[in-house]
Backbone as CSV, one residue per row, in Angstrom:
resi,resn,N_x,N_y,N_z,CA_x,CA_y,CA_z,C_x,C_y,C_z
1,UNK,0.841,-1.192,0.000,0.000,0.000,0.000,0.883,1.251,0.000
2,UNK,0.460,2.069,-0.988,0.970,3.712,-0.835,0.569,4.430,0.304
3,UNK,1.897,5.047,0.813,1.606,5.560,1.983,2.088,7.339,1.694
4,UNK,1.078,8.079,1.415,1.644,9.670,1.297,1.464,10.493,2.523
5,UNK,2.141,11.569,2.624,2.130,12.622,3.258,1.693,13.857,2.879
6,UNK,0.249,14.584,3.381,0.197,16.035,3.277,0.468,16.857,4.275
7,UNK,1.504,17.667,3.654,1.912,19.151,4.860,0.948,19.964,5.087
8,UNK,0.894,20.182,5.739,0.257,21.693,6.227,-0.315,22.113,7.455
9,UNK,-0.594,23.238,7.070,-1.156,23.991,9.115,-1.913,24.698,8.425
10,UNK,-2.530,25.685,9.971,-3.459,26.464,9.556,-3.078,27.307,8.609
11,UNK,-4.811,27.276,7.732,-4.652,28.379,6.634,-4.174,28.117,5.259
12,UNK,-4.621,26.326,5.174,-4.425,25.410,4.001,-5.564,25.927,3.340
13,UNK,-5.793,26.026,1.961,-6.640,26.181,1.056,-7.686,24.751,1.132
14,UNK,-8.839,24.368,1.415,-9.491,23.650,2.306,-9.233,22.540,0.583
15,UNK,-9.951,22.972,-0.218,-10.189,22.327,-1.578,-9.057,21.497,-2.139
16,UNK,-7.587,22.457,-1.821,-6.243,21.656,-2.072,-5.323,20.888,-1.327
17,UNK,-6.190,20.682,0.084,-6.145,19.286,0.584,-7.096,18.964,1.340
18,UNK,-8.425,18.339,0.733,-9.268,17.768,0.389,-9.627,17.087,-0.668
19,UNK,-9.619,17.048,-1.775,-9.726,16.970,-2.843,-8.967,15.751,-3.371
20,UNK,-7.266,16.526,-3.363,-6.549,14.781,-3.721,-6.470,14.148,-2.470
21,UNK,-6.329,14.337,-1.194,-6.734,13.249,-0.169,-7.898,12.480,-0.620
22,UNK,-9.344,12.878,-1.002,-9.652,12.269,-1.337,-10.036,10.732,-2.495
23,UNK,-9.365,11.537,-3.226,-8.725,11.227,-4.705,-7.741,10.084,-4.704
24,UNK,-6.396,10.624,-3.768,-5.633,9.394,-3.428,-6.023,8.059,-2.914
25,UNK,-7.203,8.503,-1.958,-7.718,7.564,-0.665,-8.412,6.603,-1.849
26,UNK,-9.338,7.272,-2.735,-9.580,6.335,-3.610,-9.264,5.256,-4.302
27,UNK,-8.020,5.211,-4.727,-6.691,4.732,-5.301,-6.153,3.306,-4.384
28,UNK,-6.359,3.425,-2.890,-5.910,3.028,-1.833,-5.038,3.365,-1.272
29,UNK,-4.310,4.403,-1.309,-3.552,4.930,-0.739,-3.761,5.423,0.800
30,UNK,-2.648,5.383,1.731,-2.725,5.857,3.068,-2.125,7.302,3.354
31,UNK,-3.366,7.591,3.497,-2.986,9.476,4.111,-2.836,9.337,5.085
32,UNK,-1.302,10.760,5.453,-1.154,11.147,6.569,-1.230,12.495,6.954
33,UNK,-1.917,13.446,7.173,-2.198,14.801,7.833,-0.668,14.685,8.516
34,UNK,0.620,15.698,7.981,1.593,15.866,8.398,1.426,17.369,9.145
35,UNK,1.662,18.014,10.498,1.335,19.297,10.404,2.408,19.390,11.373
36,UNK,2.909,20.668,11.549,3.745,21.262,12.495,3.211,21.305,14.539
37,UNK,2.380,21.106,14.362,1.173,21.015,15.239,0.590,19.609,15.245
38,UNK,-0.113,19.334,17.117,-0.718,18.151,17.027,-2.064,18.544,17.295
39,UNK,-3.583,17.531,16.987,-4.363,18.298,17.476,-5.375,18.133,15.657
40,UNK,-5.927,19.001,15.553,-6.094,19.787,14.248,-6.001,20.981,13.637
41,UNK,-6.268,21.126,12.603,-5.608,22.217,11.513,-7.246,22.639,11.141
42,UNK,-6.967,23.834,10.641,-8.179,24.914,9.964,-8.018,25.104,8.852
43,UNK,-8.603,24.971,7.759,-8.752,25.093,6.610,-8.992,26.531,6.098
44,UNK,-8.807,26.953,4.950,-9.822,28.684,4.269,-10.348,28.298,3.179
45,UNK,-11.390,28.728,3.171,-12.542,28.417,1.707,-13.327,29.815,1.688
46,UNK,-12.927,30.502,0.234,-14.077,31.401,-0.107,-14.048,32.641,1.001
47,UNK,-12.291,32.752,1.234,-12.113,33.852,2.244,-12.371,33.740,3.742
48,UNK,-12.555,32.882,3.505,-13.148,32.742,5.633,-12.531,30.961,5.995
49,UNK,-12.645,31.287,7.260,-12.114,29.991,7.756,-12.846,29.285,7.703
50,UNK,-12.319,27.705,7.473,-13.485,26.450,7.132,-13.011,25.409,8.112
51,UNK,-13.268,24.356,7.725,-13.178,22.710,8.324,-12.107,22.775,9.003
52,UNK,-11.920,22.180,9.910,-11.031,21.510,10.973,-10.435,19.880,10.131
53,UNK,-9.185,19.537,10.571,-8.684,18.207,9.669,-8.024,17.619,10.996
54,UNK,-8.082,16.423,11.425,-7.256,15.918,12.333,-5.702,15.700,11.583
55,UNK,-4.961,15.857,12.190,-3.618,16.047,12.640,-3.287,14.568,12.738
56,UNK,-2.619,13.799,11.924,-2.165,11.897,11.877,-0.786,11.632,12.211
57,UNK,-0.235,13.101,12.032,1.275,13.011,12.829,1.855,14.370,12.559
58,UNK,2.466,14.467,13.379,3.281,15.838,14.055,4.964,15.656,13.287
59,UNK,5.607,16.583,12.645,6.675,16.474,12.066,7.747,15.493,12.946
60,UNK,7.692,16.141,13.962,8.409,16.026,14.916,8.416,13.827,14.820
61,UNK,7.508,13.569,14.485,6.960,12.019,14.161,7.220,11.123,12.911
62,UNK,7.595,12.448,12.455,7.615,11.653,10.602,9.376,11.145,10.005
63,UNK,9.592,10.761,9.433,10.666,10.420,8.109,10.063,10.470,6.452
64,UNK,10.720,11.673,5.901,10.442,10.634,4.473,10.650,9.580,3.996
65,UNK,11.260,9.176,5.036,11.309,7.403,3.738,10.409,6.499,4.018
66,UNK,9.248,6.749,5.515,8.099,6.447,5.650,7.438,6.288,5.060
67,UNK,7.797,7.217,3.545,6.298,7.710,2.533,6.743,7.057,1.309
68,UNK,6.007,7.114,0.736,5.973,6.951,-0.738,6.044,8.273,-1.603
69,UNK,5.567,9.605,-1.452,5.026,10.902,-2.105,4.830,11.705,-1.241
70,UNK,4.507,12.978,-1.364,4.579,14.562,-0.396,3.874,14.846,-1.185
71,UNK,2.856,15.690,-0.779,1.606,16.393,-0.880,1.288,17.789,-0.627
72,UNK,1.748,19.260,-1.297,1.374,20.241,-0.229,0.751,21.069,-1.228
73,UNK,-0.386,21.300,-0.262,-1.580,21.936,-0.648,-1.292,24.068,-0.250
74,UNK,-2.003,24.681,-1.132,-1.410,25.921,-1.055,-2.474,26.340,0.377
75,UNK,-3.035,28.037,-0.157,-3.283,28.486,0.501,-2.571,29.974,0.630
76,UNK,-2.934,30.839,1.049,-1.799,31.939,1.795,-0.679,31.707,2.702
77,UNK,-1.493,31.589,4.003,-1.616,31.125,5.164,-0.533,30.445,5.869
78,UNK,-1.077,29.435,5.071,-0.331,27.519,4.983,1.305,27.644,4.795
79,UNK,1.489,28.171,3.377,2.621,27.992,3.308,3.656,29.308,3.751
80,UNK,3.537,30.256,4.097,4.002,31.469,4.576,4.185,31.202,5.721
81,UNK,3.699,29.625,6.798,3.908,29.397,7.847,5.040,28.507,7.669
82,UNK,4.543,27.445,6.980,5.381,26.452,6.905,6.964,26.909,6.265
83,UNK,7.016,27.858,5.002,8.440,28.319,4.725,9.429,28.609,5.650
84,UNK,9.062,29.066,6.842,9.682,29.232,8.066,10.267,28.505,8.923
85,UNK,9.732,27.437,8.699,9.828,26.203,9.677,10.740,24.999,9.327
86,UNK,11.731,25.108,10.113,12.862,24.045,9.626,12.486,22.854,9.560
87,UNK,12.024,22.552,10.554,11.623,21.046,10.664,10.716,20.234,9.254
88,UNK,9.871,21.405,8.471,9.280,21.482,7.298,10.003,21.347,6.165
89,UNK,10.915,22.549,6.004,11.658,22.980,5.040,12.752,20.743,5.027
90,UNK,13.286,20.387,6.152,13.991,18.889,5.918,13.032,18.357,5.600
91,UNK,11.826,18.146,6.258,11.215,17.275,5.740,11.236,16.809,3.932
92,UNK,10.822,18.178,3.632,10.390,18.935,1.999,11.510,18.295,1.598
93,UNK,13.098,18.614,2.099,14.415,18.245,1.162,14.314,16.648,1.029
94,UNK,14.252,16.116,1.548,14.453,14.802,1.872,13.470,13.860,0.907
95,UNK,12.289,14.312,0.736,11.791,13.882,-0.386,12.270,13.781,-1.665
96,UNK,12.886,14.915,-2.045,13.777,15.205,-3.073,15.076,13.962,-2.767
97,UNK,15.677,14.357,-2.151,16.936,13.219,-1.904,16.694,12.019,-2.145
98,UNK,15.831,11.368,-1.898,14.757,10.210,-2.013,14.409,9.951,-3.354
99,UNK,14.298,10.607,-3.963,13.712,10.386,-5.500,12.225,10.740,-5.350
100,UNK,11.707,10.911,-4.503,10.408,10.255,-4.472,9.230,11.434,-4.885
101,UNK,8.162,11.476,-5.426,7.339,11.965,-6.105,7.129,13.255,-5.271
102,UNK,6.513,14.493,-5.041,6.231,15.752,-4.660,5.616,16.436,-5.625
103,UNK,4.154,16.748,-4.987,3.130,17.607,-5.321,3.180,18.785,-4.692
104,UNK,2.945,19.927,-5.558,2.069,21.397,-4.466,1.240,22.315,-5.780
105,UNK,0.674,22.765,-5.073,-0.448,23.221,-5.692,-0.485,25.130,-4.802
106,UNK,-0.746,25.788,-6.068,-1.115,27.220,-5.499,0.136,28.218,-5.262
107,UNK,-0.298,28.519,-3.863,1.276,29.006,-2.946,1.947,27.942,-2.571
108,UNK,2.028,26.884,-2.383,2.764,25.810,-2.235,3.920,25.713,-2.413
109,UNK,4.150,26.131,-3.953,6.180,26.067,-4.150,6.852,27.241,-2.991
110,UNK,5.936,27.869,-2.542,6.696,29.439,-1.462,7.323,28.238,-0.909
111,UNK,7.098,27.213,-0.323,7.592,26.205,0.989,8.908,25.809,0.056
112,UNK,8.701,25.493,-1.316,9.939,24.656,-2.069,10.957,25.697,-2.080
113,UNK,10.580,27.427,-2.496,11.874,28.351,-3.069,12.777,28.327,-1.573
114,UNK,11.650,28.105,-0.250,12.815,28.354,1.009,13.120,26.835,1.568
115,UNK,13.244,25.990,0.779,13.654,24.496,0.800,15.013,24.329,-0.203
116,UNK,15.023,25.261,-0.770,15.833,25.587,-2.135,16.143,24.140,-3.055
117,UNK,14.777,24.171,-3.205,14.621,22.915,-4.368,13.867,23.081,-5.916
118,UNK,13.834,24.326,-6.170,13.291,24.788,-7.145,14.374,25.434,-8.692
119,UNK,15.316,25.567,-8.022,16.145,25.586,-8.822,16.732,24.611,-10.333
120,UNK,16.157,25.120,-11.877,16.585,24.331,-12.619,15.488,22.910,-13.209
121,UNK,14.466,23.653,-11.921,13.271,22.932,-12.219,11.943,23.569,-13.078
122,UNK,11.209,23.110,-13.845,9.967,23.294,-14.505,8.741,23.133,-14.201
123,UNK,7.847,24.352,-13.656,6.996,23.899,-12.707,6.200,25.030,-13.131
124,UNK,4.395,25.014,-12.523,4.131,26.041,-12.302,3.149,26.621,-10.682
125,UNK,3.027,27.693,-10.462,1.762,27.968,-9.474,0.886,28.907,-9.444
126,UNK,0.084,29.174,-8.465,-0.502,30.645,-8.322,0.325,31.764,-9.031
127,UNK,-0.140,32.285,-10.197,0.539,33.787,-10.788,1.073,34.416,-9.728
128,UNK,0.659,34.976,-8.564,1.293,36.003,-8.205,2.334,35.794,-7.724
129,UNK,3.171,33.984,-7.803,4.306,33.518,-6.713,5.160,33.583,-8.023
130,UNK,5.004,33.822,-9.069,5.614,33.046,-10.596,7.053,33.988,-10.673
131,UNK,6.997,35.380,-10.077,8.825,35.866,-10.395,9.279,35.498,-9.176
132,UNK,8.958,34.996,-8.032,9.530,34.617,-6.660,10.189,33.162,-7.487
133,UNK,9.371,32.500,-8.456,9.892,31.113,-8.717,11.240,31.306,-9.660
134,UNK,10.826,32.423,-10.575,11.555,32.702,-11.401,13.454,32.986,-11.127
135,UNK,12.625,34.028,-9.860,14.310,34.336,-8.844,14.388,33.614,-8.028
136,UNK,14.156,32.528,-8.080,14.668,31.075,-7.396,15.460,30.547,-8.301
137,UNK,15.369,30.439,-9.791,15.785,29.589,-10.898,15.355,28.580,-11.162
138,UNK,13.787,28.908,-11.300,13.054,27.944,-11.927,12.371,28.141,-13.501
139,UNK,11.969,27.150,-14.015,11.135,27.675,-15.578,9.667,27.573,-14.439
140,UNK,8.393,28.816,-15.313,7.930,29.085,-14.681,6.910,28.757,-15.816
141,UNK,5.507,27.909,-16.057,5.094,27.755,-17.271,3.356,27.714,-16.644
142,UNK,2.649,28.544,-17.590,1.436,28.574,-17.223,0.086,27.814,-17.706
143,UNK,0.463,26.543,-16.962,-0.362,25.403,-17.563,-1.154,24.525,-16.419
144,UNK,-2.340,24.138,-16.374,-2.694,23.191,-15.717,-2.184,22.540,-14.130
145,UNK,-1.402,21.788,-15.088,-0.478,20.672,-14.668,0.692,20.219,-15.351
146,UNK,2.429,20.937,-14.735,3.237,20.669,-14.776,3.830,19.524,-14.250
147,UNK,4.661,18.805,-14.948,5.352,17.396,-14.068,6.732,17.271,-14.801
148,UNK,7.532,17.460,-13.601,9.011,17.645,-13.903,9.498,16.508,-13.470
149,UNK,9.256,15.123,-13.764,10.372,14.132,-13.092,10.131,13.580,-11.950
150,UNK,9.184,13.691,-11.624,8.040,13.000,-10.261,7.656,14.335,-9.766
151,UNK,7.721,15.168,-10.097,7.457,17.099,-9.517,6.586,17.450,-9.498
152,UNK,5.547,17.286,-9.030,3.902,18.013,-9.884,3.863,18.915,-9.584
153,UNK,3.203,20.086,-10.157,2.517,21.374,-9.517,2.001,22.299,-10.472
154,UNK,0.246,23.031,-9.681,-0.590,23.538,-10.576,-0.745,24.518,-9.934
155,UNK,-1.695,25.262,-10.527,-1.947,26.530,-10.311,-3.020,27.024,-9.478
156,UNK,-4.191,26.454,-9.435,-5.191,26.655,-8.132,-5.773,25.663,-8.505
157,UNK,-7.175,25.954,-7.223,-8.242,24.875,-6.817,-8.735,24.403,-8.452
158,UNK,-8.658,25.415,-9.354,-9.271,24.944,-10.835,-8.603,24.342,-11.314
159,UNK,-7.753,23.861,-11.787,-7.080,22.587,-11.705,-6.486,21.497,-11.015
160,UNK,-7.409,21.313,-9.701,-7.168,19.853,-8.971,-8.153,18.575,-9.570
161,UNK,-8.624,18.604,-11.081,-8.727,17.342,-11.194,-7.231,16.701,-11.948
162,UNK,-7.039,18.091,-12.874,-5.702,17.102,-13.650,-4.472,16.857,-13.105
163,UNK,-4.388,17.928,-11.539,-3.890,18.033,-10.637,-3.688,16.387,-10.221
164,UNK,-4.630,15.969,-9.643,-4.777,14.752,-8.824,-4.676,13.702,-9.612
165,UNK,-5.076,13.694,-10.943,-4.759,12.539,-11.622,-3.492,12.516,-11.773
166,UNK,-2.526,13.296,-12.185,-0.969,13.378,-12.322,-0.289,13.498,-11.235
167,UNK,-0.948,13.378,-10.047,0.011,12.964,-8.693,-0.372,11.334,-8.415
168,UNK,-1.394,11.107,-8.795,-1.722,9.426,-8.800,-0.295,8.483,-9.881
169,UNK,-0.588,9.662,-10.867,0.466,8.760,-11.977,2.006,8.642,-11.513
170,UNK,2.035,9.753,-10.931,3.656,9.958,-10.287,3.401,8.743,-9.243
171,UNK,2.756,8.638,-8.280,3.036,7.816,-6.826,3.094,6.209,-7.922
172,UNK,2.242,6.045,-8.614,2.071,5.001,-8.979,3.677,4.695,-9.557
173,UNK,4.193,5.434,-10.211,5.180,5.359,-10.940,6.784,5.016,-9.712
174,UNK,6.304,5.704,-9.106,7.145,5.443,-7.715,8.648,6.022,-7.972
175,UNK,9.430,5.992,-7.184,10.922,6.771,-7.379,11.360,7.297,-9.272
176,UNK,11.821,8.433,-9.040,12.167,8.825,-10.078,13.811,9.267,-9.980
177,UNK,14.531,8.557,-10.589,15.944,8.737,-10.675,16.104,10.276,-11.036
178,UNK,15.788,10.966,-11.681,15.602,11.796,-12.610,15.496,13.198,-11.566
179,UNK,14.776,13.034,-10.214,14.230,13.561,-9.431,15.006,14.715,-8.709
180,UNK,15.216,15.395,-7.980,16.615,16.567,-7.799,16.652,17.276,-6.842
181,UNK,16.773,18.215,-6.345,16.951,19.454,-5.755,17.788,20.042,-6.557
């Protein structure tokens, strides 16, 4: 069984992790609510705060090599917290080191440019993060759904179906040599 990890804390975009959690779970895959925090997390939908998510493990709990794939869902919020946070930012590297597949969606890559794993990579997100990616040294391309080598990443909640199907194809596909920081 696939076992993934989604990051995040309060102030996750509720839709961009919801959605492929659900999506994955379908698949059979085992979600884990990764958060900086134990307890639960608050979601934002439509400008205001939404759903509560239980909390399945605390960083402080995790390894990537536990997982199969990384999962991070945007938001404002979410990742403007998490960029900060060391314990986040290894987690994030280590996937990379690993080979192993990594999704984000939205503001999401903000967590990758201060992981400094974006570099040399082809990706895209939320427009307004796109010269932050750019002066990271990334290609910055305004499509759907980008996939760089097990890399996924889209641009908002309007593209989490092709979103989620191309993080299914990556996990399925499993380690990618190819894969980087």
């Amino acid at each position: 069984m696939k076992k993934i990890a989604i990051l995040a804390t309060n102030g996750f975009e509720e839709s961009e992790l919801k959605s492929p959690k659900e999506a994955m779970e379908a698949e059979g895959f085992q979600i884990d609510i990764v958060s900086p925090e134990s307890g639960s997390i608050k979601g934002w939908s439509d400008g205001n705060w939404s759903n509560s998510y239980t909390v399945d493990k605390t960083l402080s709990q995790v390894d990537a090599k536990d997982y199969n794939a990384l999962v991070l869902p945007g938001g404002v919020y979410n990742p403007d917290q998490l960029r900060v946070n060391e314990d986040a930012l290894l987690f994030v590297r280590d996937f990379f080191k690993l080979k192993k597949p990594v999704a984000a969606i939205c503001h999401a890559p903000q967590i990758l440019i201060s992981a400094g794993v974006v570099e040399g990579r082809t990706l895209t997100s939320y427009k307004s993060i796109k010269d932050d990616l750019i002066n990271a040294g990334a290609t910055w391309k305004d499509q759907a759904v980008v996939v760089d080598e097990g890399f996924v990443t889209s641009r908002n909640p309007g593209d989490l179906p092709a979103f989620n199907s191309k993080v299914i194809e990556e996990i399925r596909e499993g380690k990618h040599e190819e894969q980087h920081a």
